[in-house]
C-alpha positions as CSV (number, residue, x, y, z in Angstrom):
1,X,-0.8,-52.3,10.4
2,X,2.1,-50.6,8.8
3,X,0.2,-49.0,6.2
4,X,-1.8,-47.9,8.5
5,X,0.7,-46.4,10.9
6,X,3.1,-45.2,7.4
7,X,-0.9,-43.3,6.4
8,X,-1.1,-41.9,10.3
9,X,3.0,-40.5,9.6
10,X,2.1,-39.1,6.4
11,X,-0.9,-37.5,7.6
12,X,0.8,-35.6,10.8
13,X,3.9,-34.8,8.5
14,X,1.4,-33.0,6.2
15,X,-0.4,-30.6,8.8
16,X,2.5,-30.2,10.5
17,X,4.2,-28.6,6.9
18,X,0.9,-26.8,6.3
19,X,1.3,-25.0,9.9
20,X,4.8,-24.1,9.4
21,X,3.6,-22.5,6.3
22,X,0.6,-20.9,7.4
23,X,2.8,-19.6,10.6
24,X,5.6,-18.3,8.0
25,X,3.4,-16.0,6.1
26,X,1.5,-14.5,8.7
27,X,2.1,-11.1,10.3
28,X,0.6,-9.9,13.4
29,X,0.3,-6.6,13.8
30,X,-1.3,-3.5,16.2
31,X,-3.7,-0.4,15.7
32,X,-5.2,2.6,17.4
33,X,-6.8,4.9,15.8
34,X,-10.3,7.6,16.4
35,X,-13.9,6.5,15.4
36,X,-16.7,8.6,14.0
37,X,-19.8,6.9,15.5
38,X,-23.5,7.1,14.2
39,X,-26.3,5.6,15.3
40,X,-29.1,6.4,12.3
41,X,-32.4,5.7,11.7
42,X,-35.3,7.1,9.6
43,X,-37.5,10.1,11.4
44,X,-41.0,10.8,9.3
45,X,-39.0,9.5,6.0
46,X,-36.2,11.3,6.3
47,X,-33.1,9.5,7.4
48,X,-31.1,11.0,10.3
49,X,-28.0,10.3,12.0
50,X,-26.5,11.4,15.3
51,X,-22.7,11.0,15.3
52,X,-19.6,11.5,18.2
53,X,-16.0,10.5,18.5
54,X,-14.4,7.8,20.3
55,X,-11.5,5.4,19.9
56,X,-10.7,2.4,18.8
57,X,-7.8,-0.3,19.8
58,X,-6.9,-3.2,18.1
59,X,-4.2,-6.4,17.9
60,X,-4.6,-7.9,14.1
61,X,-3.0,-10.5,11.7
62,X,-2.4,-10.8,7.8
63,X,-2.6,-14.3,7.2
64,X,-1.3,-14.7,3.4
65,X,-3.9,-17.3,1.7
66,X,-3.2,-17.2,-2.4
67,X,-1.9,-14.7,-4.7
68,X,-2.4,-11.7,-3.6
69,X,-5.4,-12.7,-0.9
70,X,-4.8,-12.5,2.1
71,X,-7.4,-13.0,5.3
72,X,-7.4,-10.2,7.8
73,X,-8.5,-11.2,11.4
74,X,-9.1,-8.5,14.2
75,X,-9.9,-8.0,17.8
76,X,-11.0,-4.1,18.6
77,X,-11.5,-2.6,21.8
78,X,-14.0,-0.1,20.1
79,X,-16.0,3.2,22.2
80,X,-18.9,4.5,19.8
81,X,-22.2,5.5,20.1
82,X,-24.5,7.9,19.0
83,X,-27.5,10.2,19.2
84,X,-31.2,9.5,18.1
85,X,-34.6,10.3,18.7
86,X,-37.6,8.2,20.5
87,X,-41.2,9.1,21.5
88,X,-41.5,10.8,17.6
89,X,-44.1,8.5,16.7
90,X,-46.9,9.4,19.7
91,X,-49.0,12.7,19.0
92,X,-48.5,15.0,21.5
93,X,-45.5,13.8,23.1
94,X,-42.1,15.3,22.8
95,X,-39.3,14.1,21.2
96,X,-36.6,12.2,23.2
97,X,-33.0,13.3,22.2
98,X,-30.9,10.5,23.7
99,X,-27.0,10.4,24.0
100,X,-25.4,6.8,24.2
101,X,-21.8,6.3,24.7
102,X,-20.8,2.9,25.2
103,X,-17.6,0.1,24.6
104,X,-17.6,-3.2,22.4
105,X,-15.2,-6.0,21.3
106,X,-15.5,-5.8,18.1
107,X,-14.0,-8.7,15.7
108,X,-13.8,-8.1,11.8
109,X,-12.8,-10.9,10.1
110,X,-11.9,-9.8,6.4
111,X,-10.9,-10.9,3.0
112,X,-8.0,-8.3,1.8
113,X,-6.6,-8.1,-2.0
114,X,-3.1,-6.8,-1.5
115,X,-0.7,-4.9,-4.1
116,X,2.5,-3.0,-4.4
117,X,3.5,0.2,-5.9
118,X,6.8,1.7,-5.4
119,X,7.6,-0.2,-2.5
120,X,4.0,1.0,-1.2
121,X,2.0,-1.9,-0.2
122,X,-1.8,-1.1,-0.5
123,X,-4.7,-3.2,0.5
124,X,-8.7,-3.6,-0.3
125,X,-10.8,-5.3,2.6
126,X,-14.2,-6.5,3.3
127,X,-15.9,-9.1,5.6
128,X,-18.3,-9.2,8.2
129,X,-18.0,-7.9,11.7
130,X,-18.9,-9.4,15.1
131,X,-19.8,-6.7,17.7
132,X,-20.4,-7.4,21.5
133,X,-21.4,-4.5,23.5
134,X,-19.9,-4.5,26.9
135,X,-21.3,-1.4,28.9
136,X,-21.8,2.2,28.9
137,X,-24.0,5.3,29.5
138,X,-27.5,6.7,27.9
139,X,-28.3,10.4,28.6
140,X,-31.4,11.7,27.8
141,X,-33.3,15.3,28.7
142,X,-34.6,13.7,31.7
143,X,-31.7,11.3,33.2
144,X,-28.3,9.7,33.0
145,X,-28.4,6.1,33.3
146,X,-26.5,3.2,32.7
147,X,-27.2,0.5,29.4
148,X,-27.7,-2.8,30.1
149,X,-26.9,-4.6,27.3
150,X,-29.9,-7.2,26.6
151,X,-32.5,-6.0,28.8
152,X,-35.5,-4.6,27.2
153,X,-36.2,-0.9,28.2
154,X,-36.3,1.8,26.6
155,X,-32.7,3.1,27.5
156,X,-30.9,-0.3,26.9
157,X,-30.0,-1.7,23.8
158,X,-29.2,-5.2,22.1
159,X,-25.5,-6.2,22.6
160,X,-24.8,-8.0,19.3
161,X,-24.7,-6.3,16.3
162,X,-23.7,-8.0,13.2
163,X,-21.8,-5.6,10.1
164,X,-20.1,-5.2,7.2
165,X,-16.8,-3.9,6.6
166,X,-14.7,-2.5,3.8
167,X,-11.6,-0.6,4.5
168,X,-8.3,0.4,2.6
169,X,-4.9,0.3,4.2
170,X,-1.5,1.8,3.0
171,X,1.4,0.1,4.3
172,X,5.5,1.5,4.1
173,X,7.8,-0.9,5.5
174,X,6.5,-2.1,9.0
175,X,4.2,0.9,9.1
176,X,0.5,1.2,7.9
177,X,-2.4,3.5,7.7
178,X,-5.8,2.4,7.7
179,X,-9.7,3.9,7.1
180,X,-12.2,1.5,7.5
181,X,-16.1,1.9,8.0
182,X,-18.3,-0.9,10.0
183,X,-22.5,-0.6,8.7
184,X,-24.3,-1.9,11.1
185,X,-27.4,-4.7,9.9
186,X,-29.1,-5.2,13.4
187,X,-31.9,-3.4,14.9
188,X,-29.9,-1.9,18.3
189,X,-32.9,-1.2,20.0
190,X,-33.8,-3.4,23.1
191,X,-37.8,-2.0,23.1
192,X,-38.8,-0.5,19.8
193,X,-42.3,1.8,20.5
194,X,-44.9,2.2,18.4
195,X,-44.2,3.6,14.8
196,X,-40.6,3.7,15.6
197,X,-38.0,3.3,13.3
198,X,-35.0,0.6,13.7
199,X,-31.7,2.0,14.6
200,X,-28.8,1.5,13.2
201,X,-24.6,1.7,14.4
202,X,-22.1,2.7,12.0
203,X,-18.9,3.7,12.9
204,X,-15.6,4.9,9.9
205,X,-12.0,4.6,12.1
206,X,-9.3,6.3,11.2
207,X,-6.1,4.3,12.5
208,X,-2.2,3.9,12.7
209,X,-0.8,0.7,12.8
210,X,2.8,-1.3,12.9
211,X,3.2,-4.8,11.6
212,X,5.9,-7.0,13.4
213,X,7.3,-8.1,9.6
């Protein structure tokens, strides 16, 4: 019984150092920043994209791990969107220019490889991304509507989207700027006619950040 309750001491004393170390080498930190949003896709075999700009939001951490590794969570208030084409693929018919402008959580978690030169701390990152569109508007040449995320018609689109991201960031004391782009691996579109080409999100965010060293 006393080795057992001495194992059960040992055991809490352990995790108990490892999250007093873990919590002493992580920073939090905040971002906001503009996005260049694209939604592209591939028109007759050419590939197209139609881009705006929105804004992005975010509260992060830098959570040291080994060396010079560090893991980089986020949570992004995100606005993107995009432009694209439907109806191309039935003769006769003409083309659809749709507008979408719209707002996600948007949750990178990423692997960074941190140096320092000159007192200039620079960083490499790259991870997947976790995107959950909320809500927003589609216009098109014949109406304004609102999407609803998971419905299937033709001016609604999926609300997960799944990504890649690799970004750089340049930090000076408690300071840091940051250029990141998200490339978008899911099919957005809720109903997908006939001969039409899957759509794509990708958005590049240009931010402004301070860490709470």
């Amino acid at each position: 019984m006393r080795k057992i309750l001495r194992t059960i001491k040992l055991l809490i004393a352990t995790i108990g150092f490892g999250v007093m170390q873990v919590s002493a080498q992580t920073v939090f930190g905040v971002r906001v920043g503009g996005t260049y949003s694209s939604m592209a896709q591939k028109v007759e075999g050419t590939y197209r994209s139609g881009a705006r700009c929105g804004f992005s939001v975010a509260g992060l951490a830098d959570i040291h791990v080994y060396k010079r590794w560090s893991f980089r969570p986020e949570v992004a208030f995100v606005n993107e969107g995009g432009s694209f084409l439907s109806d191309y693929a039935v003769e006769g018919a003409r083309n659809l220019y749709n507008k979408c402008n719209y707002y996600s959580i948007q949750i990178p978690l990423d692997a960074a490889y941190n140096f320092v030169i000159n007192n200039i701390h620079l960083g490499i990152y790259f991870g997947p991304s976790l995107n959950f569109s909320l809500f927003g508007r589609m216009n098109t040449e014949n109406q304004h509507v609102d999407i609803n995320f998971g419905d299937t018609k033709s001016t609604d689109l999926k609300s997960f989207d799944l990504g890649v991201n690799l970004g750089v960031h340049v930090d000076y004391k408690q300071c840091f700027f940051a250029i990141s782009n998200v490339f978008g691996t899911l099919d957005r579109r809720a109903m997908k006619g006939e001969g039409e080409s899957s759509l794509y999100q990708n958005n590049v965010m240009f931010s402004l950040g301070y860490m709470f060293r």
